[in-house]
C-alpha positions as CSV (number, residue, x, y, z in Angstrom):
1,X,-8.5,-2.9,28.0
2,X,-5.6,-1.5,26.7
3,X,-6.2,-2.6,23.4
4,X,-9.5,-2.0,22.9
5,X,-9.0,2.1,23.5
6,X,-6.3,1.7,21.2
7,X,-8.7,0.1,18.7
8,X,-11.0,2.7,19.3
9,X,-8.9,5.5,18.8
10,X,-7.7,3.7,15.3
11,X,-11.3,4.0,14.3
12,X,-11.4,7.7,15.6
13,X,-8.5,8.6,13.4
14,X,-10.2,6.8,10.6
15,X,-13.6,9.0,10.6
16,X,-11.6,12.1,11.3
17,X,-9.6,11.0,8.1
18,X,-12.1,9.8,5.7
19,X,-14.7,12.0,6.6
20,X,-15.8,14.3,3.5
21,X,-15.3,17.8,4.4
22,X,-14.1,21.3,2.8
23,X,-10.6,21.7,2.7
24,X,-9.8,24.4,4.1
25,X,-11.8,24.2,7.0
26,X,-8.8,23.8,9.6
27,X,-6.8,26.4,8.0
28,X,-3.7,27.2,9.5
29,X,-4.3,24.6,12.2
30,X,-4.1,21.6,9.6
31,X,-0.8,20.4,10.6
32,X,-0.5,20.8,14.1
33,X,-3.8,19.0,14.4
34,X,-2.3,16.1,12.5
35,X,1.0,16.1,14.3
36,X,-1.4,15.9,17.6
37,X,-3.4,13.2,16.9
38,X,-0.8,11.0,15.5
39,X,1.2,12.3,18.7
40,X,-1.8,10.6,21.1
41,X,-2.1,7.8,18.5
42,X,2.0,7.0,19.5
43,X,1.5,7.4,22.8
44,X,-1.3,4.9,23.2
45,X,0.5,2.2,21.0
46,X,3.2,3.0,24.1
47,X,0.2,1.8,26.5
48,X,-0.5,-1.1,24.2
49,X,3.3,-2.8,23.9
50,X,5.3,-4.4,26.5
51,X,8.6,-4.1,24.2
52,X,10.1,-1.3,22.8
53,X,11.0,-3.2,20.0
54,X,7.4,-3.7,19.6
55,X,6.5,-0.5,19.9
56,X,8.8,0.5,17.3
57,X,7.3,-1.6,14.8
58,X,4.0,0.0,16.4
59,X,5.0,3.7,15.4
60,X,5.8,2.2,11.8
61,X,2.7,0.4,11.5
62,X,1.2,3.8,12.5
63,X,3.4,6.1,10.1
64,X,2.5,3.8,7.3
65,X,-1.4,3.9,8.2
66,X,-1.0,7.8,7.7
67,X,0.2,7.6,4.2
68,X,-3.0,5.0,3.4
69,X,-5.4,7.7,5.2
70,X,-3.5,10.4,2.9
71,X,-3.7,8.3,-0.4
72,X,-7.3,7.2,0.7
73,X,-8.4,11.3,1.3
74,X,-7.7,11.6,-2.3
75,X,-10.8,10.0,-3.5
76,X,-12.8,12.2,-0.6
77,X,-14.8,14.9,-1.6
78,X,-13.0,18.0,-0.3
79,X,-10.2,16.2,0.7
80,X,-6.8,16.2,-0.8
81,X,-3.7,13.7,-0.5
82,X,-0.6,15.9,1.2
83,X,2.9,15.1,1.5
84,X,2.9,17.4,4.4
85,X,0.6,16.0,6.4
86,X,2.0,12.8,6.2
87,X,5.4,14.8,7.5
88,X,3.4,16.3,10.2
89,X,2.0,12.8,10.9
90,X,5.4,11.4,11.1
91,X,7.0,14.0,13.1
92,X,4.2,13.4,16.3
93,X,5.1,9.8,15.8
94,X,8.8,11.3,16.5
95,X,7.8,13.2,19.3
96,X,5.9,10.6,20.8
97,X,8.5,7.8,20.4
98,X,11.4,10.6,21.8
99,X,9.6,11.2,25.2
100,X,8.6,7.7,26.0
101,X,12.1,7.0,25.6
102,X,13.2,9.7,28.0
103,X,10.5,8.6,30.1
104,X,11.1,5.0,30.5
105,X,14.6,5.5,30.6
106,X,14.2,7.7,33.7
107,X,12.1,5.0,35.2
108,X,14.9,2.9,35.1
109,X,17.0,5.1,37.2
């Protein structure tokens, strides 16, 4: 089950990517909405793993789809390929990865 709502989400963030739309329609919300949804996207690829080293390789996998969804929103009409949302992107990946470390580290305690 795990899988499959991680599989769904991937196809979320896909449409919510590819989608055609004007480009400044998020304004000054553009960036934290990516760092949230690649945030969530980390913290279900936690769900999905049953190794952190796994998971790490997860997040990568993860980072790396966000540069093909940026490179792939520059052939989008209203869409444009940014360096910084592929930062923002990253950096909930970060977040994500640095509290389910706390997390399961305190579960081991």
């Amino acid at each position: 089950m795990n899988i499959i709502v991680f599989l769904i989400y991937t196809a979320f963030v896909t449409f919510a990517s590819l989608r055609p739309m004007d480009s400044g329609a998020l304004g000054d919300w553009d960036k934290l909405g990516h760092l949230g949804l690649y945030f969530v996207f980390a913290l279900l690829a936690y769900w999905v793993t049953s190794k952190p080293r796994y998971y790490a390789y997860l997040c990568m996998g993860i980072v790396a789809y966000s540069g093909l969804m940026e490179v792939a929103q520059s052939f989008m009409p209203g869409r444009v390929m940014s360096a910084y949302d592929l930062l923002a992107n990253a950096l909930g990946v970060a977040v994500a990865m640095g509290l389910t470390r706390v997390w399961a580290n305190s579960q081991k305690t």
